[in-house]
C-alpha positions as CSV (number, residue, x, y, z in Angstrom):
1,X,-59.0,82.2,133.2
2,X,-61.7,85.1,131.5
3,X,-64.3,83.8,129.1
4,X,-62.7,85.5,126.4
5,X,-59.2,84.2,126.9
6,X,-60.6,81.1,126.4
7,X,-62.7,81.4,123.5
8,X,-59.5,83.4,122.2
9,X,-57.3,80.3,122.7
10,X,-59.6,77.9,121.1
11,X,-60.2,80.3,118.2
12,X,-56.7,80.2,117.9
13,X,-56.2,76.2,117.7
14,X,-59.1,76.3,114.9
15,X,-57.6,78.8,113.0
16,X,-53.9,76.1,113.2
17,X,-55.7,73.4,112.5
18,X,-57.7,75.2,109.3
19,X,-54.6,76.4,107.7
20,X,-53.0,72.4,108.4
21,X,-55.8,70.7,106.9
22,X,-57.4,73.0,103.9
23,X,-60.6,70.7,103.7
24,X,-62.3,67.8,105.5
25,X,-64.7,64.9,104.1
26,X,-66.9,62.6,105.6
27,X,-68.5,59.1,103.7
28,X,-72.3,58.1,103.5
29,X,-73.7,54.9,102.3
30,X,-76.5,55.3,99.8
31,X,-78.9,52.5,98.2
32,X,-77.7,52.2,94.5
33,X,-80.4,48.8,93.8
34,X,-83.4,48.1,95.6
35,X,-85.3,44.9,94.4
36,X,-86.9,43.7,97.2
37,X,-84.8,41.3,98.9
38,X,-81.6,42.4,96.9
39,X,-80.0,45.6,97.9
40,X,-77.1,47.3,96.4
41,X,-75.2,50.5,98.4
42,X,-72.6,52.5,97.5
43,X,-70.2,54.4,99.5
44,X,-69.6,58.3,98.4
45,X,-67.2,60.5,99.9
46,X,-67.5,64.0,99.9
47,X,-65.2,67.0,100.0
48,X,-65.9,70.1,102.2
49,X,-62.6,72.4,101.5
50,X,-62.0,75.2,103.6
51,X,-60.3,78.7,102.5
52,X,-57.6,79.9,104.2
53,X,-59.6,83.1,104.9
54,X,-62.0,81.3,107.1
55,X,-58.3,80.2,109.3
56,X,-57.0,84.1,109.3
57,X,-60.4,85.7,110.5
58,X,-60.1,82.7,113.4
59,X,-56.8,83.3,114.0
60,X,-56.9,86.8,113.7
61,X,-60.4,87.1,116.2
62,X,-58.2,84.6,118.8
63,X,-55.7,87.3,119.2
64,X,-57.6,89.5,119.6
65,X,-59.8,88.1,122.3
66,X,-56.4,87.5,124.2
67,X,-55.6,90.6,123.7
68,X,-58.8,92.3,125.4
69,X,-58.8,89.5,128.0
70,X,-55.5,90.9,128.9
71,X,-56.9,94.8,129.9
């Protein structure tokens, strides 16, 4: 299998899996209190959302690298 086909295909699977899931978020641990021995932390979780435009330009360049790999 071409580069390109391949790149094409996986461009394609990210452009699924964007429209599927329209954001991803991750959790860090953060130090609320520090008094010496005593330590307090707190768990945030934070939201990353991803447009659906991001999905269509990947979906749409997958194509059309399996297109070119084609010729």
């Amino acid at each position: 299998m071409k580069t390109p086909a391949i790149i094409g295909i996986l461009l394609i699977v990210i452009g699924i899996a964007s429209f599927a899931y329209q954001s991803f978020s991750y959790t860090t641990t953060e130090k609320a209190i520090d008094l010496g021995p005593i330590q307090v932390t707190t768990e945030k979780q934070h939201t990353i959302p991803l447009p659906p435009v991001i999905g269509a330009v990947a979906l749409i360049g997958g194509v059309l690298l399996l297109l070119k790999g084609r010729n």
